[in-house]
C-alpha positions as a Markdown table, in Angstrom:
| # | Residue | x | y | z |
|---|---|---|---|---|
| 1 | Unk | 66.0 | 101.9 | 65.6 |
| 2 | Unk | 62.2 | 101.1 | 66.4 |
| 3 | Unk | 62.7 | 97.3 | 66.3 |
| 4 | Unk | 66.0 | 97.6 | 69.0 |
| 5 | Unk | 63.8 | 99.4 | 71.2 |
| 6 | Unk | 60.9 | 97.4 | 70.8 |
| 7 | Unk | 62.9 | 94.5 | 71.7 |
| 8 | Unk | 64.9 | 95.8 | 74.2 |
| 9 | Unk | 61.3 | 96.7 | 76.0 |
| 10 | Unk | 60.8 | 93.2 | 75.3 |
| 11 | Unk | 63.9 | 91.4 | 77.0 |
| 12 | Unk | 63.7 | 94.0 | 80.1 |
| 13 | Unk | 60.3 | 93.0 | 80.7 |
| 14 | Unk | 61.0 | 89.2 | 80.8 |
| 15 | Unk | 64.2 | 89.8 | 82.9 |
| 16 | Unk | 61.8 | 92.0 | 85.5 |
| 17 | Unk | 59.3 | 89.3 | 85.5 |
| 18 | Unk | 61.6 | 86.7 | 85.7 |
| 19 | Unk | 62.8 | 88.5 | 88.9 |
| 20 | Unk | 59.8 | 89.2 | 90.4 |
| 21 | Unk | 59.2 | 84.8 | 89.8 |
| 22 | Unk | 62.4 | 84.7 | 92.0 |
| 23 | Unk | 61.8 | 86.8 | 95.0 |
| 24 | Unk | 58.1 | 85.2 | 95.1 |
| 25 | Unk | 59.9 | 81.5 | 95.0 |
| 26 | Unk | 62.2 | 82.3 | 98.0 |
| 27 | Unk | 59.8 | 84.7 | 99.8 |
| 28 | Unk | 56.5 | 83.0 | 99.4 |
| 29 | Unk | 57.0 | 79.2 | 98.6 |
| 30 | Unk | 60.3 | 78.9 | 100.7 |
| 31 | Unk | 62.5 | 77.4 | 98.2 |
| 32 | Unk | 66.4 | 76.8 | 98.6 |
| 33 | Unk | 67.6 | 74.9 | 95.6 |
| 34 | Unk | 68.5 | 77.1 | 93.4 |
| 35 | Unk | 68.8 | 75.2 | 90.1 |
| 36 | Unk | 65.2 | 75.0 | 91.0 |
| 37 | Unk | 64.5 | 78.4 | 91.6 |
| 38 | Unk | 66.2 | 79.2 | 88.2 |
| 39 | Unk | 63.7 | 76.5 | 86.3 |
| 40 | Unk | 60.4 | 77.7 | 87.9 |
| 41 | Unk | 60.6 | 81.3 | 87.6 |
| 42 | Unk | 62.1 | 81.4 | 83.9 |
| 43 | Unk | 58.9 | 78.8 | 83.2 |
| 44 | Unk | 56.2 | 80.8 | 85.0 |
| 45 | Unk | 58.2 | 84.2 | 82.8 |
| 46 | Unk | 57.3 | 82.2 | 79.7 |
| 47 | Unk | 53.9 | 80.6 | 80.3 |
| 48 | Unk | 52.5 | 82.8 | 83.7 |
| 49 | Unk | 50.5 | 79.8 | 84.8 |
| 50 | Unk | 51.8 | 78.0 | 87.5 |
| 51 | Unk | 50.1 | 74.4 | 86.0 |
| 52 | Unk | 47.4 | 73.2 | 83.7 |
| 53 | Unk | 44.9 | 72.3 | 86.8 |
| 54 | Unk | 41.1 | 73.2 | 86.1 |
| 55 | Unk | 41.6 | 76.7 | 88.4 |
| 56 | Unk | 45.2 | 77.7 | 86.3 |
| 57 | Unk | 44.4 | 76.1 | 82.9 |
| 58 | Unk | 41.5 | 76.8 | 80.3 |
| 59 | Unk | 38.2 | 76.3 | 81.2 |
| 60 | Unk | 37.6 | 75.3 | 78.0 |
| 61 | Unk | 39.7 | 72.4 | 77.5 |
| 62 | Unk | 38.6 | 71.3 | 81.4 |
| 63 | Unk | 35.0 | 71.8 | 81.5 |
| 64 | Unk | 34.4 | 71.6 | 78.0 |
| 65 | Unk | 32.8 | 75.0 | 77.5 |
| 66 | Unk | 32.8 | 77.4 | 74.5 |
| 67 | Unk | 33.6 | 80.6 | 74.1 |
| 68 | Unk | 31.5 | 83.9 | 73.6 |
| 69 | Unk | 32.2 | 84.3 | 70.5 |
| 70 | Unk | 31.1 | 80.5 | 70.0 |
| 71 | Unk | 28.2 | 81.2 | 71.5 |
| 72 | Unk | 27.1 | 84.9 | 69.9 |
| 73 | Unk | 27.8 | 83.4 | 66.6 |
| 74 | Unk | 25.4 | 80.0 | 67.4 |
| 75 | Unk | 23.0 | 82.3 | 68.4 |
| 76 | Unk | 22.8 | 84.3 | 65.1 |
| 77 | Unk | 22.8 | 80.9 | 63.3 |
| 78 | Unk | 19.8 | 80.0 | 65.2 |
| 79 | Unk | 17.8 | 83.0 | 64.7 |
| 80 | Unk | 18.8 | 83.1 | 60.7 |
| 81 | Unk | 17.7 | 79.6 | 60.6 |
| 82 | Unk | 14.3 | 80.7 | 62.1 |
| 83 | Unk | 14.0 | 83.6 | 59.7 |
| 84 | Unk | 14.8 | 81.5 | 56.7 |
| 85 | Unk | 11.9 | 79.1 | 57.4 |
């Protein structure tokens, strides 16, 4: 019974969302095509980035940056490298 309701949460969610993409693709961006309408919002349900542009997408893949965790752990590297000498 947990896993029905689980999903069900699930696939009102994504049909909520998917909603919300519509009104804000009439409403805000002024689209009238709605085969188009239909395609953008059930993408930007799935993926909820508009496009992979260096303000959407990761900065890590665009400006070449690493994470925090990349940098806490080259950090503890650094210092055991300096204790071990």
């Amino acid at each position: 019974m947990v896993i029905y309701m689980k999903r069900a949460i699930r696939r009102k969610h994504y049909h909520r969302l998917k909603e919300r993409w519509k009104r804000i693709c009439i409403n805000e961006w002024g689209m009238n095509d709605i085969k188009k309408i239909e395609l953008y919002s059930s993408e930007l349900t799935r993926t909820r980035k508009p496009c992979s542009c260096m303000m959407c997408g990761n900065p890590r893949r665009t400006l070449k940056e690493i994470t925090r965790q990349e940098r806490i752990a080259n950090d503890i590297l650094k210092t055991y490298i300096k204790d071990s000498e």
